[in-house]
N, C-alpha and C positions, 0 to 999 in steps of 0.2 A: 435471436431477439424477435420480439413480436411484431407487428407493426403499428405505426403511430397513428393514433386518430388526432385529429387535430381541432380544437372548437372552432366553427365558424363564423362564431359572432362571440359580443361580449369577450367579459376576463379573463385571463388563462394563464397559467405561469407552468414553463417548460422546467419541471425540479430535476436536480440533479446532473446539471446538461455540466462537460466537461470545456471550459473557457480558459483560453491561451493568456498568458497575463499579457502578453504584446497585445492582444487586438481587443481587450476588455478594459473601457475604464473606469476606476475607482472598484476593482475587483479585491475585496477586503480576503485575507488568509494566504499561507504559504503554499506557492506552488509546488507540484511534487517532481520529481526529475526533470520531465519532458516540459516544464513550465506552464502546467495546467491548475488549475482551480473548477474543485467540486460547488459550484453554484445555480441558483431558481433566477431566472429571468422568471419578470412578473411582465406580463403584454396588456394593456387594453386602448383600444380607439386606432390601433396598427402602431403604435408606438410602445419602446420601452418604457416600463414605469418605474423600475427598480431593479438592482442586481444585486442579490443577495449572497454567503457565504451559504452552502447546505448544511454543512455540521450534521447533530446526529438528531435533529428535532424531526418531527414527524413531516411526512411531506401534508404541501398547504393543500387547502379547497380548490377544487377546477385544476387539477395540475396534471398532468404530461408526464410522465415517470422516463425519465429520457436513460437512466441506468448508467449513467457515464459516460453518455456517447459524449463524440466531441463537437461544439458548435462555433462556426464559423461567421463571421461577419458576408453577407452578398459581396461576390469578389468586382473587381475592377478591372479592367484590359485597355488599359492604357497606349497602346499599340496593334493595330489591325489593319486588313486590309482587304474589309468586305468589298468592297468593286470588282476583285478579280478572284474571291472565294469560288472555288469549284469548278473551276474551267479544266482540271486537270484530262477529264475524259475527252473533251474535244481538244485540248491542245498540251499535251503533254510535255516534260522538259526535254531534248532528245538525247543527250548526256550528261543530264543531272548538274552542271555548271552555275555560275552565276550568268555569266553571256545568255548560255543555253536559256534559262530563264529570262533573261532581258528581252530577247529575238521572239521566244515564244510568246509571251505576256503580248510585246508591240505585234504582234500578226493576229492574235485573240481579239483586243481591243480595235485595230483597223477591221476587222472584217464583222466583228459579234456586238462591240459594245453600245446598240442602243439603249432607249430608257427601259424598254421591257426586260429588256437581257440583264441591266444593273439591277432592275426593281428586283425583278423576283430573285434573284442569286443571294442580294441583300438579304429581303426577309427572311430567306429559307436558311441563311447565318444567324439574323436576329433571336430567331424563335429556339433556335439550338443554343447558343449561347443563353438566351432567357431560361431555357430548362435548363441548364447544370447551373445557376445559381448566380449568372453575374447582372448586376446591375446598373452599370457603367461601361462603355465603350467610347474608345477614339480609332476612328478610322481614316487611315491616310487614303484622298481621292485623286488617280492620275487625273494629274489637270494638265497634258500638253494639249496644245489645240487640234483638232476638236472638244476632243471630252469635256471639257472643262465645262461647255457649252451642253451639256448634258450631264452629267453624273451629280454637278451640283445642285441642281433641281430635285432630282431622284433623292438624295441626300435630304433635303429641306423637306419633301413629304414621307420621307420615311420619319424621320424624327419627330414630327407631329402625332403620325401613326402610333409611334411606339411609348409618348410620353407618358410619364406614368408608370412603364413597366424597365424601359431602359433608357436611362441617360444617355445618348446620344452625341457625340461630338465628331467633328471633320477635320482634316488638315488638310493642305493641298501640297500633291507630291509634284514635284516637276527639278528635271536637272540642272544641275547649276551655270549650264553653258544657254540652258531658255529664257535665264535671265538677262542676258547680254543685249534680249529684246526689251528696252526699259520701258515702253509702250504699251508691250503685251501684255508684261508681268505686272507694272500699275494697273492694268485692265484686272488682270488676275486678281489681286489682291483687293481691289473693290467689288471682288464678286464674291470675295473671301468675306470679307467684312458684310457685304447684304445678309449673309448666309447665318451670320455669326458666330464666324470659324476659326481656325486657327491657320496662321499662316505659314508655309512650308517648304522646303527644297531639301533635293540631296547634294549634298556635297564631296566632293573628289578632288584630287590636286592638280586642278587645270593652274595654267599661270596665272593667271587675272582671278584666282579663286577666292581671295580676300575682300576684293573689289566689289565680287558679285556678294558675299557675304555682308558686307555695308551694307550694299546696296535691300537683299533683304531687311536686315533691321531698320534702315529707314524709313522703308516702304510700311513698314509693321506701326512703326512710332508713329507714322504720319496719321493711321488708321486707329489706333487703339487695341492691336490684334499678339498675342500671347505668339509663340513661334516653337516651332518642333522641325527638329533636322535631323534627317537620314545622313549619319555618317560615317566613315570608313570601314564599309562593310569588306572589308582586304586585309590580305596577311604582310600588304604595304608597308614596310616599317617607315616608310618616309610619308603615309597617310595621316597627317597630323592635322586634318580640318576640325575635331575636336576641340584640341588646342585654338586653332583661330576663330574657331567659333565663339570662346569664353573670351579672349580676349576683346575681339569685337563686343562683344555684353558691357565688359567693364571701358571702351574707352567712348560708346554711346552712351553710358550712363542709362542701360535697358532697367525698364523697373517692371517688364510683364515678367511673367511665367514662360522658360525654356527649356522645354523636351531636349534632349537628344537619344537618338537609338544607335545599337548594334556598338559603336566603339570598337571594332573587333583589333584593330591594326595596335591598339593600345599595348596589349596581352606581349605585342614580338619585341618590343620595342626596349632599348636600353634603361636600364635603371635611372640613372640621369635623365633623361627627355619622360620620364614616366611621372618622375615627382614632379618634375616644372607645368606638366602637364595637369595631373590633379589640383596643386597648388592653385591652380588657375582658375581649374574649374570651380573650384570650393571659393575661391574668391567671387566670384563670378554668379554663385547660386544657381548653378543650371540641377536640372533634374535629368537621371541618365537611367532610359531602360534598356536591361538586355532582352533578348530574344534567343533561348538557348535549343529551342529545338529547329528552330530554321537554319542559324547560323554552323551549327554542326552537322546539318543537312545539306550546306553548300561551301562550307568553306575546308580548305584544304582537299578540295575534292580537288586531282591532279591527273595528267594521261601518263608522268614518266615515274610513277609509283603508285600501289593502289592503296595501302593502308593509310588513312588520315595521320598525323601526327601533334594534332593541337585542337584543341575543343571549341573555337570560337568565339569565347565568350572575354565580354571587356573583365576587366578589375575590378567586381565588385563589391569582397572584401574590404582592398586598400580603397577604395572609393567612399564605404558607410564608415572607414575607421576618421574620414576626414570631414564627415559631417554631410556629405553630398547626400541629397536624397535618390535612393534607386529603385527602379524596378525589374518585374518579368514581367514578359506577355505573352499573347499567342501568335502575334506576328500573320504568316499570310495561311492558309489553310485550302487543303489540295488542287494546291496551280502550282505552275510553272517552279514556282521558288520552293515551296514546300507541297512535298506530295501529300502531306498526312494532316494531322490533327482535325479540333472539334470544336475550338472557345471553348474548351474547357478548362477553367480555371487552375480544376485541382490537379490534370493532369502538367499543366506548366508548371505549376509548384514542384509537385513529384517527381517532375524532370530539374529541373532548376537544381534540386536538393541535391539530385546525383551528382550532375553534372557540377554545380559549381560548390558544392558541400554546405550546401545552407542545414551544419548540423555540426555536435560537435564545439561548440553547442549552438542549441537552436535558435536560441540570444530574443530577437526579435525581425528574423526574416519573412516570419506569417505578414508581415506588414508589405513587403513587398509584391503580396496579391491582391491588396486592401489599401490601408490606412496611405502609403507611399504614391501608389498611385494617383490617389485617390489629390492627394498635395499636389501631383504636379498638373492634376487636369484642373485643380483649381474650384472643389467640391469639398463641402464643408459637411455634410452628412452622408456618408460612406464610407467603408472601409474601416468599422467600427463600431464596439457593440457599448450602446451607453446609454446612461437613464438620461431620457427623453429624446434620446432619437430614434429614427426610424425603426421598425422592427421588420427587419429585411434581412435575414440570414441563412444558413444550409446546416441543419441537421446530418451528420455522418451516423455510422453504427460504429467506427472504428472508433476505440478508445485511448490509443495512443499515435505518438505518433509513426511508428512503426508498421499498425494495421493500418491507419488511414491511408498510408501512401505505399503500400504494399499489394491494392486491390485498387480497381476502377472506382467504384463506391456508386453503379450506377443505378442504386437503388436511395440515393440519400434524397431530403426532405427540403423542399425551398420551402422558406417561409416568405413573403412579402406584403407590406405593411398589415401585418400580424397573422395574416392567414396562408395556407397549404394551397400552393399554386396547382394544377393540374399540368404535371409535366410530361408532355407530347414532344419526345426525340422526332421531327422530321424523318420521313425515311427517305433516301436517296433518291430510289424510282421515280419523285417528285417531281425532281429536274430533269428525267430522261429527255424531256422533250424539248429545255434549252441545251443542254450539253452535251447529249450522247449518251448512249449505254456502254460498261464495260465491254 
């Protein structure tokens, strides 16, 4: 395939670009297997201005001969955890554990996390993530004290920084037992809200874990603040803070927007406590992303057997058969918890697909990179390709979906508001001088 010249001003319409019926709307014609539709996006002023069927008419004036590739809506990552992106070289996990990651992450942060060390780690996430195509992030921020007192700040001028190019959002991460301080966490949570962020905790099954779980959505109610909860990231089958999570939604009468991630303890868990469980949650409206390449990178990792035996990931099949809305993300990116990944979108997909068989058929899972997340962060233009929104998308060469996620694709095309980004991968050496060399 040749390569795409792109116009950089004025009208243009991308003919022939291959569009998913999930992530296209009012996409007129039948899709062919894989759920695609041969269609001309027409662009001008960075916005869509029409999305046409191609048929066999001639291609239009100003047009882009895109030969079937496939095109993508700018993806969403709904789940991150730029603060502690890339610390892997100076603080490695030392047996690949969840602990092991807890121990290391807390000895990284006490000794390394000032603002310079969060700033620049941040950008040098942002800008990687900005080139593969995504336009939307939420970033969980450790907020035990100190940090809190730092990383939010770094947060709020990063996000000004990046306005424009990525949507920007915060949670605040802290365990469920730093609740118990109701002084600090009101503190916390007012510094949530200056921020205009989302408010946050992970949850585990201490005894009083319902308590403190109140006690967050109160704190949330009292502020006006949406709420995202790390939980049961355990092969726990009696890790049911899930479960009390929704419950707590429905007897506050919550009327924000609530994230949950990882769900993993879900997946071990009896058929019985599994329905009561979804039931709940679908009652409840909560939004639930998985994180499928972390969670299979730490869970079921064991010292009295070596081969893993369960993949990590929550229910989220039975979860979209129940109306729940779901996602993937990228979760943490080389530190402690996960050695590897990039923000890259398409690779979480490609993982996700395997791993949780988003195929078979391919229904409308593309939405769970897009349009899904896009619902639970609470963003009305994203994650979605439609006349007169944005025109913010990624060009692939692959034409199905077999090439597209068969290869890296690290040659594909951002578009944003109508024009061909200049995509500059970071190279590592960058950081040598915060984090170490190999």
């Amino acid at each position: 395939m040749t390569a795409l010249s792109i116009p950089t001003s004025g009208w243009y319409v991308l003919a022939d670009a291959r569009l998913h019926a999930s992530t296209a709307e009012g996409l007129a014609g039948k899709p062919d297997r894989d759920g695609f539709v041969r269609a001309d996006i027409s662009i001008a002023e960075g916005r869509i201005k029409a999305i046409a069927p191609r048929g066999d008419k001639p291609l239009p004036p100003r047009s882009v001969n895109l030969a079937g590739r496939i095109v993508l809506p700018a993806f969403v990552d709904c789940h991150t955890h730029l603060d502690k992106g890339h610390i892997w070289p100076r603080m490695p996990n030392p047996d690949g554990s969840f602990m092991g990651a807890l121990t290391a992450v807390g000895t990284d942060r006490m000794a390394f996390w000032n603002a310079s060390d969060v700033e620049r780690r941040m950008e040098f996430s942002l800008r990687t993530a900005y080139a593969h195509g995504t336009k939307a992030i939420r970033t969980h921020l450790d907020s035990v004290f100190p940090q809190e007192t730092i990383s939010w700040d770094v947060f709020t001028a990063m996000r000004e920084r990046w306005a424009g190019r990525i949507e920007l959002q915060a949670a605040s991460l802290a365990g469920v037992e730093t609740i118990r301080d109701g002084e600090w966490f009101s503190r916390l949570a007012d510094r949530v809200a200056r921020a205009g962020g989302v408010l946050g905790a992970v949850t585990y099954m201490v005894p009083d874990v319902v308590e403190m779980i109140d006690r967050v959505f109160e704190e949330a109610m009292q502020r006006g603040l949406d709420l995202d909860f790390h939980a049961d990231e355990t092969d726990d089958v009696e890790a049911v803070s899930l479960r009390l999570i929704a419950e707590a939604a429905i007897r506050h009468g919550f009327t924000g927007k609530i994230l949950v991630g990882h769900c993993c303890s879900l997946a071990r868990q009896p058929d019985a406590d599994v329905l009561r469980t979804l039931d709940t949650v679908a009652q409840a409206g909560l939004s639930v992303v998985s994180l499928p390449m972390c969670n299979m990178y730490l869970q079921d990792r064991r010292h009295d057997r070596t081969t893993p035996r369960w993949r990590g990931i929550t229910l989220l099949h039975e979860m979209k058969a129940r109306g729940i809305n779901v996602a993937v993300a990228s979760d943490n990116t080389r530190d402690p918890f996960y050695a590897y990944g990039d923000l890259d979108m398409l690779e979480v997909y490609r993982m996700a697909t395997r791993i949780a068989q988003f195929d078979h058929p391919v229904a409308d899972w593309p939405k769970t990179v897009g349009a899904f997340p896009a619902m639970a962060m609470g963003l009305s233009d994203a994650g979605t390709l439609k006349p007169g929104g944005a025109a913010d998308l990624v060009i692939f060469k692959g034409r199905s979906w077999t090439e597209l996620l068969s290869r890296p694709e690290s040659d594909r095309t951002v578009i944003r508001a109508g024009a061909a980004i200049e995509r500059v991968i970071p190279d590592y050496s960058e950081l040598d001088e915060t984090v170490g060399q190999p």
